[in-house]
C-alpha positions in Angstrom: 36.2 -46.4 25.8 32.7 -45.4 26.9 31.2 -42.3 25.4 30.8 -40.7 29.4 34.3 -41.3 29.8 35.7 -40.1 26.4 33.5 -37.2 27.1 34.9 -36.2 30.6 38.4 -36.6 29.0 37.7 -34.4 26.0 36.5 -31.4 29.2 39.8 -32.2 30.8 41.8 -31.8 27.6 39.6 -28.7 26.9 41.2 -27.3 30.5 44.5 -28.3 30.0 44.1 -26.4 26.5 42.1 -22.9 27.6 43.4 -23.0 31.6 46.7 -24.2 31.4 46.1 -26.8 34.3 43.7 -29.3 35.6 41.8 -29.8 39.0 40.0 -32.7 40.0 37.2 -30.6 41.5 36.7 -29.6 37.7 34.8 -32.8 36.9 32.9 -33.0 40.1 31.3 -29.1 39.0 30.7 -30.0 35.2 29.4 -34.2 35.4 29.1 -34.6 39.3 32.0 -36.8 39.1 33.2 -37.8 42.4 37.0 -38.7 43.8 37.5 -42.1 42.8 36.1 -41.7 39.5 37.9 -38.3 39.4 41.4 -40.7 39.8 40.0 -43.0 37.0 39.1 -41.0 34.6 42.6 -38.7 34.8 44.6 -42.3 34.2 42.4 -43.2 31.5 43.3 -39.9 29.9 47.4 -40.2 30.5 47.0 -43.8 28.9 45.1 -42.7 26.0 46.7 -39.1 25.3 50.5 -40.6 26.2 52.8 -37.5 26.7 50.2 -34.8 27.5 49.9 -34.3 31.1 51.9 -33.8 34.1 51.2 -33.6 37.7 53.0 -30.6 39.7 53.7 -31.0 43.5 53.9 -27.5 44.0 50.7 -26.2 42.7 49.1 -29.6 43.6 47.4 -29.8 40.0 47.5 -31.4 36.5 49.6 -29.1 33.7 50.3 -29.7 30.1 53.7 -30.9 29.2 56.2 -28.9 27.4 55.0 -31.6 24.2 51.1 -31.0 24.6 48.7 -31.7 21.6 44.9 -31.3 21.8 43.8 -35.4 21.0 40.5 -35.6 21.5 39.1 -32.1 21.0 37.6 -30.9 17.5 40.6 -29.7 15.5 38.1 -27.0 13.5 38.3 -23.7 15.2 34.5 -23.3 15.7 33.7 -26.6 16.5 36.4 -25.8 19.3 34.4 -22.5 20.0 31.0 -24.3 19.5 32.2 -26.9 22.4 33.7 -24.3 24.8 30.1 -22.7 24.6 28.1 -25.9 25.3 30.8 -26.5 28.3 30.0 -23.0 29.5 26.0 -22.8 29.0 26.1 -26.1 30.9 28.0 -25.1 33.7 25.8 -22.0 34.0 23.0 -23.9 34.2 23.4 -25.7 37.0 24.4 -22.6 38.7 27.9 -22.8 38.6 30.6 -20.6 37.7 32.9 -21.4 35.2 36.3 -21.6 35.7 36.9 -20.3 31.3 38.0 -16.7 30.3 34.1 -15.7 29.1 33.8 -14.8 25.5 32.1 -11.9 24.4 30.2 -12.1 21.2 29.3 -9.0 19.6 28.2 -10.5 16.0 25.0 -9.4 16.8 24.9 -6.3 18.9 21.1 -5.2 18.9 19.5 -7.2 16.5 16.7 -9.4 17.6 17.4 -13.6 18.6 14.7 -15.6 17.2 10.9 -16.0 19.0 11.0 -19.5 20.2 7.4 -19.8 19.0 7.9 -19.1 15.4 11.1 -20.8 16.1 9.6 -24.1 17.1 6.8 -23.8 14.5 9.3 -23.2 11.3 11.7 -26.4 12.6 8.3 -28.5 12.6 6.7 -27.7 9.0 10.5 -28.2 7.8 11.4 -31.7 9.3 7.1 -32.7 9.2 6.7 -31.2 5.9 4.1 -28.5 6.7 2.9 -25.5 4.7 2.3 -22.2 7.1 0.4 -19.1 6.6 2.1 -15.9 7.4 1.7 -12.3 7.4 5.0 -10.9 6.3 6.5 -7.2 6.7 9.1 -6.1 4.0 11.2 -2.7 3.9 10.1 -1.9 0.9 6.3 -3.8 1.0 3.3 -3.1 3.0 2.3 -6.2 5.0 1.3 -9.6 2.8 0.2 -12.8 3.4 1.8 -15.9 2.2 1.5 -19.9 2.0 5.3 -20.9 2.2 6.8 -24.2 2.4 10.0 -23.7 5.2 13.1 -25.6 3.9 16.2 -24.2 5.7 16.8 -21.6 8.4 19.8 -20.0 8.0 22.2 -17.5 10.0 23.8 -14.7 7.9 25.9 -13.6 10.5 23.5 -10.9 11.6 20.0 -12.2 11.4 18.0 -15.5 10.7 15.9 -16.2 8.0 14.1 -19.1 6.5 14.5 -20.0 3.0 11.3 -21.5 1.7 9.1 -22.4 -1.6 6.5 -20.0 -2.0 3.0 -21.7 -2.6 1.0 -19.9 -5.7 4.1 -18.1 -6.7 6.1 -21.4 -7.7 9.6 -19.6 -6.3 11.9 -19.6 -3.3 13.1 -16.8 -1.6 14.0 -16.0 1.8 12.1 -14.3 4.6 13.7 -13.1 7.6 12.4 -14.4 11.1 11.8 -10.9 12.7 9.5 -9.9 10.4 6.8 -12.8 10.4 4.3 -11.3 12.3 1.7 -14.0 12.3 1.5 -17.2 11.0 -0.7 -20.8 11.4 -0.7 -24.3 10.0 -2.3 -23.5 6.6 -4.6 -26.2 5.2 -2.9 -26.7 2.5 -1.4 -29.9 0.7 2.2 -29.9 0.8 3.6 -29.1 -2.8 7.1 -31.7 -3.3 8.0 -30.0 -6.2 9.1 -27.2 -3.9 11.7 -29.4 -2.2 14.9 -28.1 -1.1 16.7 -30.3 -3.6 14.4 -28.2 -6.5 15.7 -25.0 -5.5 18.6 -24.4 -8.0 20.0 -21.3 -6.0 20.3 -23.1 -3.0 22.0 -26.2 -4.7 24.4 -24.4 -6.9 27.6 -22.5 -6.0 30.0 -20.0 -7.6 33.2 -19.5 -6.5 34.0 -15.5 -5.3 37.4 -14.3 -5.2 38.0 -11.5 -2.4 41.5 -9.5 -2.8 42.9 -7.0 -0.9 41.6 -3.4 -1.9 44.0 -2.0 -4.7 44.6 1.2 -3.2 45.9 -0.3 0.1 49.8 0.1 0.4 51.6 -3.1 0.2 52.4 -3.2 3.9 48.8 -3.0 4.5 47.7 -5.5 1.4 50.2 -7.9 3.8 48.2 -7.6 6.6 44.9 -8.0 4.7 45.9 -11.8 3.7 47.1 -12.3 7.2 43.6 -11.3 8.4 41.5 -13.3 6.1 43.9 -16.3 5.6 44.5 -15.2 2.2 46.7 -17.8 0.0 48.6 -15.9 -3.1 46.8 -12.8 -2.5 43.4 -13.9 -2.4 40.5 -15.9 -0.8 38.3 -18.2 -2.8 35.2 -19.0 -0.9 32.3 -21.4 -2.4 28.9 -20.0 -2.1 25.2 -20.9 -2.6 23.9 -18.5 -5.2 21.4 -17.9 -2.4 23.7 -16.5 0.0 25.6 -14.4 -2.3 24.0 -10.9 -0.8 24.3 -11.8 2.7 27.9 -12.8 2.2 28.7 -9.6 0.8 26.8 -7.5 3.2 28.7 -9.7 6.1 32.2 -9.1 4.6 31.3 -5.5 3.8 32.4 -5.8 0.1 31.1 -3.8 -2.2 30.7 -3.6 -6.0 31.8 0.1 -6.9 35.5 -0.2 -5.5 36.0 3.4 -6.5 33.8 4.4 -4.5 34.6 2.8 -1.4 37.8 3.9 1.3 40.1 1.1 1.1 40.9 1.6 5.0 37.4 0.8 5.7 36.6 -1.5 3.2 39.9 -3.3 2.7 38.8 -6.3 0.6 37.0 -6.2 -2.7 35.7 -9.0 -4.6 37.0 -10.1 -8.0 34.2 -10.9 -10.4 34.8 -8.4 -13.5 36.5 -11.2 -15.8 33.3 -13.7 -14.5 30.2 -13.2 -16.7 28.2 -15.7 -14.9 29.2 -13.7 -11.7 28.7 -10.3 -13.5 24.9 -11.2 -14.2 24.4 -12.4 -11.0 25.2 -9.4 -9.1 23.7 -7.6 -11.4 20.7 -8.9 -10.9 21.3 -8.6 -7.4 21.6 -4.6 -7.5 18.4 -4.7 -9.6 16.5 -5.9 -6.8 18.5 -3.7 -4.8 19.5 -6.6 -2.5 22.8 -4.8 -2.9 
């Protein structure tokens, strides 16, 4: 099967999975997909998905069967999510409206998307190997300058940031996008030492161990696994050493359990009987990144 086709097929399925039914005029407003092709391209997909589409008389339209299974979409819930979206930004594009329930994401409810400049400039000097000159604002530090070699931008669920190898300081660290104020090609021979695959806290992991929050009542421990997918009482997630602080921050798990309203903060993380994990957080609160 041709990757257009297989592609068309894979929008149809998505209807028959989000809408409940199927119209022809559906491909004609997402690929421009005319009648006959319309008739192809719904027999190729009862021949390849056998079993998962009906057509109704009365409503004049395709509907799932009683015995309907997605085929051909991602079976990962946010590559499902990621592929509704591209469906939907396309349609919108061309001026459309689309015929999906519209999503509302609040993950990041007033804080700033990236500048396409910067953003354009710090995807070249990673994949070109450049090394930029920026002017950098910190809560805690006045305005500095420095050479850094970009390696990875990363989303931690509320902001981007680039993790890069500084030049002159011979470490990596993160800066976050919104507070590069300025910045240039610097004239400056790339350093491969400070590779991605030299940065130790990017390449190693640690397992942490979230639990329900001990003071919650059974019932509501119950309810806790449910919400986080929890297996035996607990989730194990693996994590770059690197992104141990914004993982935290983004679960809202703290250190001090104590200290913290179990209603609020329901899940706590386990690291007490970890030394390796003990040190590391420790460090972490040292630099106040906690």
């Amino acid at each position: 099967m041709k990757d257009t086709i297989k592609e068309r097929l894979k929008f149809l399925e998505l209807c028959l999975l989000l809408l409940g039914q199927f119209r022809k005029n559906y491909l004609d407003l997402f690929f421009g997909i005319k009648r006959a092709q319309q008739t192809k391209d719904i027999k190729a997909y009862e021949e390849e998905c056998i079993g998962n589409i009906r057509y109704c008389d009365k409503l004049k339209r395709f509907l799932p069967t009683d015995v309907f299974e997605p085929k051909l979409l991602p079976t990962e819930s946010h590559e499902l999510l990621a592929y509704q979206k591209y469906v939907e930004d396309l349609i919108a594009s061309k001026g459309e409206e689309s015929p999906f329930h519209q999503i509302e994401y609040i993950s990041q409810p007033f804080l700033t998307s990236p500048n396409i400049e910067i953003w354009g400039q710090l995807n070249r000097a990673i994949t070109r190997k450049l090394v930029l000159s920026i002017n950098y604002s910190g809560l805690r530090k006045k305005e500095t300058t420095y050479s850094i070699q970009p390696l990875a931008l990363v989303h931690n669920g509320f902001r981007w940031h680039v993790r890069a190898f500084v030049v002159g300081e011979d470490r990596y660290r993160d800066f976050v996008l919104s507070r590069i104020n300025q910045y240039q090609v610097a004239e400056i021979e790339y350093y491969n030492y400070g590779a991605l695959e030299n940065d130790d806290k990017w390449n190693s992991t640690v397992e942490l161990v979230f639990k329900p929050h001990p003071k919650l009542t059974p019932e509501q421990a119950i309810s806790v696994e449910e919400d986080y997918g929890m297996t035996d009482g607990k989730k194990v997630v693996e994590c770059k050493l690197c992104n141990i602080q914004h993982l935290l921050k983004l679960t809202r798990t703290g250190l001090d359990i104590e200290q913290r309203e179990a209603h609020l903060f329901p899940i706590v993380l386990e690291y007490k009987d970890n030394q390796e994990l003990t040190n590391i957080l420790f460090e972490l609160k040292k630099k106040r990144l906690l």
